[in-house]
N, C-alpha and C positions, 0 to 999 in steps of 0.2 A: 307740946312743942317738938318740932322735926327739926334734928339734928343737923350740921350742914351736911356728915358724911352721908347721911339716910338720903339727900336732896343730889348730892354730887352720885351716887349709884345709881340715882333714878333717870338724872339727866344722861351719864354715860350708857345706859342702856337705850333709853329715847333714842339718842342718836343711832344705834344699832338701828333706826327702821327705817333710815335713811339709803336707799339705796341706788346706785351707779344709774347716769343719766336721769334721775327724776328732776322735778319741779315738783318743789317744796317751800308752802308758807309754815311760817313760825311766830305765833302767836303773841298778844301784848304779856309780859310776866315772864314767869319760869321756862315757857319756849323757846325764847330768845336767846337763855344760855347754852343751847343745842346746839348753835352756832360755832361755838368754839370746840364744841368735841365731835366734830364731823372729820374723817379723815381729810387732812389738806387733797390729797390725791384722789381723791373720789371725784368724776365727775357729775356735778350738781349746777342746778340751778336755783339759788335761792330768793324766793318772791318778798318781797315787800309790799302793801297796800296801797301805800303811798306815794308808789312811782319810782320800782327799782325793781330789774331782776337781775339777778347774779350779785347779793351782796357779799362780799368777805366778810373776815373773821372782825369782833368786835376789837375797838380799840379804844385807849385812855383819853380820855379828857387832856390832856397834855399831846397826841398825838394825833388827834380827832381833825377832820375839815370839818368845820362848824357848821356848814353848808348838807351835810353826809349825815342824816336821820334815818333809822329805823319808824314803822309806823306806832310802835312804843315812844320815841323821840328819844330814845340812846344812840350814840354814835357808832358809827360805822364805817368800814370800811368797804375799797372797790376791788375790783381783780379784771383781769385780760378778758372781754368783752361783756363787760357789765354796762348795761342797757339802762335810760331816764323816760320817762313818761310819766303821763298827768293820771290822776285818780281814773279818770272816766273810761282809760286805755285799759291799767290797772282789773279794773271791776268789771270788762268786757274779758279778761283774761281768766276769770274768777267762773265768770256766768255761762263762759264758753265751756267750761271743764278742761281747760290746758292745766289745771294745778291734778299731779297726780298723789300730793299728798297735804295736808295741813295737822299740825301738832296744835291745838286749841287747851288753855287752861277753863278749867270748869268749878261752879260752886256745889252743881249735882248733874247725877249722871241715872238716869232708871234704867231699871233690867231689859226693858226693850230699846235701850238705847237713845230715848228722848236726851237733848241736851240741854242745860241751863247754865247759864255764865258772863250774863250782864248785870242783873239788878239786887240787890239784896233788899227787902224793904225796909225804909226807916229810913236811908242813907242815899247819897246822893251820888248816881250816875250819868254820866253825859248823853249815854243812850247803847242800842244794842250793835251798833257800828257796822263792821263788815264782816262781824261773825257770824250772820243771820247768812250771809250768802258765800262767806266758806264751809260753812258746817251743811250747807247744802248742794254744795257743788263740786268740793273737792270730792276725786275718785275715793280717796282714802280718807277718812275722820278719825285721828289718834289725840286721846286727851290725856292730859298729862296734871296731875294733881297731888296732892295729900290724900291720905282716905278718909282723914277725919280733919273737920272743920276746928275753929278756938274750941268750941265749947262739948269736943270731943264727942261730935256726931256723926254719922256715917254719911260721906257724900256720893256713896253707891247705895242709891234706893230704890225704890217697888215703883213709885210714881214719885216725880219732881213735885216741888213744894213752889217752888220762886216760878217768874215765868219760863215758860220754852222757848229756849234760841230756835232749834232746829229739830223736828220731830225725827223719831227713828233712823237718828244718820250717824254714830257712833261703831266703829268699827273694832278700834280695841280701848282699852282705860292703863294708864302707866301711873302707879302711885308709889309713897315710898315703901308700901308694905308688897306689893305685887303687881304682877301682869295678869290682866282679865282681858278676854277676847268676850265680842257680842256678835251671839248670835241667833237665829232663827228661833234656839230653843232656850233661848236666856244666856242666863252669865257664865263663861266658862273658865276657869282659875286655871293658867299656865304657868306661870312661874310664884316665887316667893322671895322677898329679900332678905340676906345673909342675916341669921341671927336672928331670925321670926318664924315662928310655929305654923303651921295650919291652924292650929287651934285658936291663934290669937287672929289669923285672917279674916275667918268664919264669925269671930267675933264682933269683929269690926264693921261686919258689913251687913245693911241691913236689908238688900235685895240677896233673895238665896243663891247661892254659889254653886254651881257643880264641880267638880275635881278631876282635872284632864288625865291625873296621874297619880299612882299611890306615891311615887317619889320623884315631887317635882323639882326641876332647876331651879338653881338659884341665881340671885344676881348681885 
């Protein structure tokens, strides 16, 4: 089980790859709390699927226009030139490559960067939605996870097990034990989170790891 503060470090870092003037989706789940720790002052553009660019910071259920959905269907809010349009606008915006980044939650992730993060077998999924065509289109693919699954498996592996979202389009992995970059020559371990070894990193993960640094940052 991942602690809230191990989740709240991970997402405060996330946010860290957000940067001035980009367009930026955020994905259904854990994504979506990146939202609130993006500098107010940053200028951003934040995509929605659904038919929203420029959404503001989340808001309560008590404060919410009922009308004002994220493509998760959590409430949201607007800001000074926040733009509506229909899916079809939306997924030309996607296909076009105007998104220069998307933060996608994942179940596995392989050392060449294959993604998977729709179906689990056994269990019932609506389908593999617009992740098929952000994980392919955005300039930048950042997945943001746990490193280990309930049954404390590694969801950075050698080859995906579930189906493939989007083949070789994973550019870094944010989880709550570390930051791994993907690249040409596999996995490359950049950071570590506060109070976690190398040793217990290496452990966890079951696609081999390189090591950017005898003594790497922390987060």
């Amino acid at each position: 089980m991942v602690s809230s503060d191990a989740k709240q470090r991970m997402i405060r870092r996330v946010a860290r790859e957000i940067e001035a003037g980009m367009t930026v989706n955020l994905g259904i789940g854990l994504p979506t709390r990146v939202i609130d720790h993006v500098d107010r002052d940053l200028s951003v553009c934040l995509h929605s699927e659904n038919g929203i660019a420029g959404v503001g910071p989340s808001v309560t259920y008590e404060q919410a226009d009922r009308n004002l959905i994220d493509a998760g269907g959590s409430y949201v809010s607007i800001q000074p030139g926040t733009a509506f349009f229909d899916s079809a606008v939306s997924f030309a915006m996607v296909r076009a490559g105007r998104l220069d980044l998307t933060i996608l939650g994942a179940f596995e992730v392989a050392m060449n960067g294959d993604l998977a993060n729709w179906m689990i077998p056994g269990l019932f999924t609506p389908g593999v939605g617009g992740a098929m065509e952000l994980a392919q289109k955005a300039r930048r693919v950042v997945i943001m996870m746990t490193h280990l699954d309930k049954q404390g498996h590694s969801k950075i592996v050698r080859e995906c097990r579930l189906p493939i979202t989007a083949s070789a389009c994973v550019n870094r992995i944010y989880t709550d034990l570390a930051v791994i970059d993907v690249d040409a020559q596999g996995l490359m371990l950049r950071e570590i989170a506060q109070g976690i070894s190398l040793d217990e990193v290496l452990a966890a993960t079951e696609a081999p790891l390189q090591v950017a640094d005898n003594e790497l940052p922390t987060f």
